[in-house]
Every structure is written in C-alpha cells, then in structure tokens.
N, C-alpha and C positions, 0 to 999 in steps of 0.2 A: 187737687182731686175734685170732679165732681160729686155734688151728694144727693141720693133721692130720699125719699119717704124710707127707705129700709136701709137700704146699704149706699158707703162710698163707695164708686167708681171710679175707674180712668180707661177709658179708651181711645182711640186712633178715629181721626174723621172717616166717614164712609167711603168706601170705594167703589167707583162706577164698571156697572159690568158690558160688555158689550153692546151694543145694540144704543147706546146711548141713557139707558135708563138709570135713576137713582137710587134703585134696590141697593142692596150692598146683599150681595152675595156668600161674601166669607164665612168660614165655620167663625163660630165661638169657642174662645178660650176662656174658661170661668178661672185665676188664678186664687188660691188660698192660702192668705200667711201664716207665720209659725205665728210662737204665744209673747207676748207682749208688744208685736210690731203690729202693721196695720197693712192695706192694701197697697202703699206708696213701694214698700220693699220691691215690688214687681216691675218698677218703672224701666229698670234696661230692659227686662225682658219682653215689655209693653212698647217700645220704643222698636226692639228688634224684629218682631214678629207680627206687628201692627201692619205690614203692606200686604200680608194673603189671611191675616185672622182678626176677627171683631174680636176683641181685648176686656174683658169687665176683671178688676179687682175688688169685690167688695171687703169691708171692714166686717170681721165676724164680731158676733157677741161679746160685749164687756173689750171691748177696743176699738181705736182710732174713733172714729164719728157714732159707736154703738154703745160708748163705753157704761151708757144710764139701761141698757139692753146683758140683762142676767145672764152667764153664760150656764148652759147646756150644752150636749152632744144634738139632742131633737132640736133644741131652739136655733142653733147652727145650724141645721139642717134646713131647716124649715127656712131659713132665712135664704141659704144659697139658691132651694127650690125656685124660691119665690120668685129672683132672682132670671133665671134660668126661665120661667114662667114669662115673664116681663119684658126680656130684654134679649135674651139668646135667641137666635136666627133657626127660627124654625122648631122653637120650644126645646133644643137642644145643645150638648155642649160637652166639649171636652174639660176633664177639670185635670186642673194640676194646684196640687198640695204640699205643701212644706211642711213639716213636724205638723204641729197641731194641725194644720190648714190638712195636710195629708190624711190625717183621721179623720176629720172631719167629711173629704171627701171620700175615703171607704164606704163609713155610715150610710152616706148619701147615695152611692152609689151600689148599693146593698136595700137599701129603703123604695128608689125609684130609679132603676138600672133604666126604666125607657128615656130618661131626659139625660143618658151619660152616655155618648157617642164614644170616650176612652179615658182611662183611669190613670193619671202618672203621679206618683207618690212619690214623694223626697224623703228622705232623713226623718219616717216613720214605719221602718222594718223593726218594728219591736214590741211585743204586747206588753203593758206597761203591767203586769202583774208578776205577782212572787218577787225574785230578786230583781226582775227585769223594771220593777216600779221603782229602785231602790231612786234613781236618776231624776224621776221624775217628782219622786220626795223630797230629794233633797234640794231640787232648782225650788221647787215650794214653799221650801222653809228660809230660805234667800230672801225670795218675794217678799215674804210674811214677817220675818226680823228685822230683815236691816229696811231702815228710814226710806221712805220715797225718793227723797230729794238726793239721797248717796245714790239711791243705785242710779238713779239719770244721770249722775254726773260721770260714773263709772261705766256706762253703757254710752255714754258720746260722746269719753274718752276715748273707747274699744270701737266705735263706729270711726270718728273721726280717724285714731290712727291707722287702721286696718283699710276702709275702703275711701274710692276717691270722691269729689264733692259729688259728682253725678248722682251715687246712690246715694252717700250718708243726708246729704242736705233734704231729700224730698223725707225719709225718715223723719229726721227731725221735724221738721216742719211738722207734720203728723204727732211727735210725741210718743211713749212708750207705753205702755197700758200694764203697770206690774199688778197691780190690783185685779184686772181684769184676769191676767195669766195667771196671778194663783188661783183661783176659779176655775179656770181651765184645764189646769194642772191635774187639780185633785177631782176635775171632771172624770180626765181620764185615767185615772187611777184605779185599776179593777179588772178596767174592762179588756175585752178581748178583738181583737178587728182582724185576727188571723181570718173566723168567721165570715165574718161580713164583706172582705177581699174574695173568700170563695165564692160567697152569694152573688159576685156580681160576673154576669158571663161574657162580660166584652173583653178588648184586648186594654192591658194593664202595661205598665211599664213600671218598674222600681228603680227609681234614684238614689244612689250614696254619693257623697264627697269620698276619695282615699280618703282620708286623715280622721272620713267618722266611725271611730273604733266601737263607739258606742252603739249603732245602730248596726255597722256593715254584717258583723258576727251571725244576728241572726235573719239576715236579708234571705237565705235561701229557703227558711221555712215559708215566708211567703211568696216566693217564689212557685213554690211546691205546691200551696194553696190558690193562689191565683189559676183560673180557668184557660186566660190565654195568656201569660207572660211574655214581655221581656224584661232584662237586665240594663243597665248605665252606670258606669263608674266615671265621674268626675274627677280626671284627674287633678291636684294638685290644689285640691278641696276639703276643707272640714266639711263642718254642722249647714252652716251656711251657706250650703254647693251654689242656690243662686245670685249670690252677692260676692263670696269665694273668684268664680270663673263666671259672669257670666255669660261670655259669648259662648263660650262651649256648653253652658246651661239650656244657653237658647236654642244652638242648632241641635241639641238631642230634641226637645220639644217640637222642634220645626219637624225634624225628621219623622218622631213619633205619627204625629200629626199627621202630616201629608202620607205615612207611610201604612197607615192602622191598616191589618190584615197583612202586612209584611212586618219587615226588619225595622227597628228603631237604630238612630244615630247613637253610635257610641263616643268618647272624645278622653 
C-alpha cells in the first residue's frame, strides 16, 4: 500500500486517454473499510475495477497507517475530504463504504454531497441506536476484553480459513486495528445516518450480503430515506459481501458506476 501525509492508498497506474495524452481520465473511486481492517481489504476490488476507475483506499482513523489518528465520525470525514481534495480527479468521487467505512461515507456525503459523484453503502443499513446498537456493543466489548494478541490470532484464523491468499495476505500484511475499532464502535453508537443518507441527493445504492441478517432487516428504511436509491443483494454473502463474493462485489460497483442516473448491477 502506498502512504501519504494523511491516508494509505492503493491505486492502478494511470490510464492514457485518447489523443496520446497522460491525463488519466477515469472517475474516482474513494473505497472505505469496515472497523478494524484497513484499506488493503479492497484489493480485488482495486485490481478489478482499476482499467476504467482511479482507485484510492485510504486507512481511516485509529487504523492501518492512521492507527496514532483518534477516531471520530468528523475526523473520518475530514480525512476522506481531504483526500478526495488531493487526489480525486476533478475534486470528485464516488465513495463505496463497508460497515464502518459505509457510515462514514453517509456522514461525508451529507456534510459535502458536491465532492460525492454517488453513494454505495455495504453492510451499514442499520442505525446503531436503541436495540439496533445492541451489535454494535457487543462487537465492542470483544475488542475491549479479550487480549490483543487472541483476537489476531482468532481473526487470521477466520481470514486465513475463510478467504484465499489473494485477499487475506494483503490484510495481514496491514494488521487488524481492534483498539482503533473499539473507538469506532462506540463512535457510532447513538448516532443516526438514516438522516444524513437523506441529506445527500445523488443516486445511492445499498449493499447486503444474503446471509447479513443483521443489517438486511432494516435496509428498506433507508432505502425509503435515500433521495435516489437502489438496492444489491450479494448472493451467497455475509458481513463481508466484498471479501464473501468479490467478483460479483465488483461488477455491481462497476455497474453502479458506469450506470449512475440508471439501473445498478444486481448479482
């Protein structure tokens, strides 16, 4: 992974656009991890989608390369901005968010909708309040009891047997951030994004895995709040719909993308 002054990165070398020139034309795809992974999780989808979009994964707050970086909801924000400021093609971007990385981009995309070209959210249809928090307490109190060193070994156990080298190795390599995720956790604990999904008025798309029971349930209220929706059900996917499936991860993103103001790829 590349790293700047704010955030790790990884992108695709530039691609030349007609005429001979070395502009690199492509949209930007800002992609954002769940809570205790880092920007490496995105690497098939960064691999896949790298020949028609400029790719940035940065490391949020209190993880991967930011891990000495406090986490907040603003301080994420302001980081992704910055970000998107920096380095996004034409001061703009599509963001795609997994769990935490998905609220975060709400927030962001509620705060300064002109730098969010479109909104795709994973495995964060759920306002972490009342019972709805209960999930996000209890991963919390995980983090916060049991020993560091068990849960890593317990988490690339569950990486290693579950996915193949391709994804779990760049993970690893990166490292787990549990400190930083319970931080995060109880960031988001409270708070509301059904909100802040409506406040933003471009076209949105909402990702579940089948198998996330947890989140799928209430995917239709924001659905409901979202401005311009669509829907994506990842077949034959948990939590982890982009590590789960991720070619069929990618072509809905692909689809999204190339499709905004139409139909998103379903799979």
């Amino acid at each position: 992974m590349q790293s700047s002054a704010s955030s790790s990165t990884t992108e695709v070398s530039a691609a030349t656009v007609s005429g001979g020139s070395d502009l690199d034309a492509r949209p930007t795809i800002v992609f954002l991890h769940g809570t205790a992974l880092a920007g490496s999780a995105w690497t098939a989808q960064i691999a896949a989608l790298g020949d028609a979009f400029h790719c940035l994964a940065p490391d949020l707050p209190g993880h991967g390369t930011a891990t000495d970086v406090p986490f907040t909801i603003d301080a994420a924000v302001d980081r992704v901005i910055g970000l998107i400021e920096r380095e996004a093609h034409g001061g703009r971007a599509i963001l795609v968010g997994l769990s935490l990385g998905g609220y975060v981009a709400m927030a962001l995309a509620a705060r300064s909708p002109e730098r969010v070209v479109g909104l795709a959210i994973a495995g964060a249809t759920a306002d972490p309040v009342g019972l709805q928090s209960l999930g996000f307490r209890a991963l919390a109190t995980v983090f916060e009891v049991v020993p560091e060193p068990a849960l890593d070994r317990v988490y690339r156990w569950f990486f290693r047997r579950r996915f193949p080298a391709s994804i779990a190795d760049p993970i690893f390599a990166d490292g787990f951030s549990f400190a930083g995720g319970l931080v995060a956790l109880r960031a988001l604990v409270g708070q509301r994004f059904t909100p802040r999904l409506a406040a933003y008025p471009g076209p949105s798309l909402l990702i579940n895995g089948e198998f996330d029971l947890f989140f799928r349930p209430t995917e239709r209220a924001f659905a409901d709040a979202a401005v311009d929706p669509r829907r994506a059900l990842i077949r034959r996917a948990s939590h982890l719909s982009n590590l789960d499936q991720p070619a069929r991860f990618s072509r809905v993103i692909r689809a999204f993308a190339t499709g905004i103001g139409g139909s998103s790829g379903q799979s």
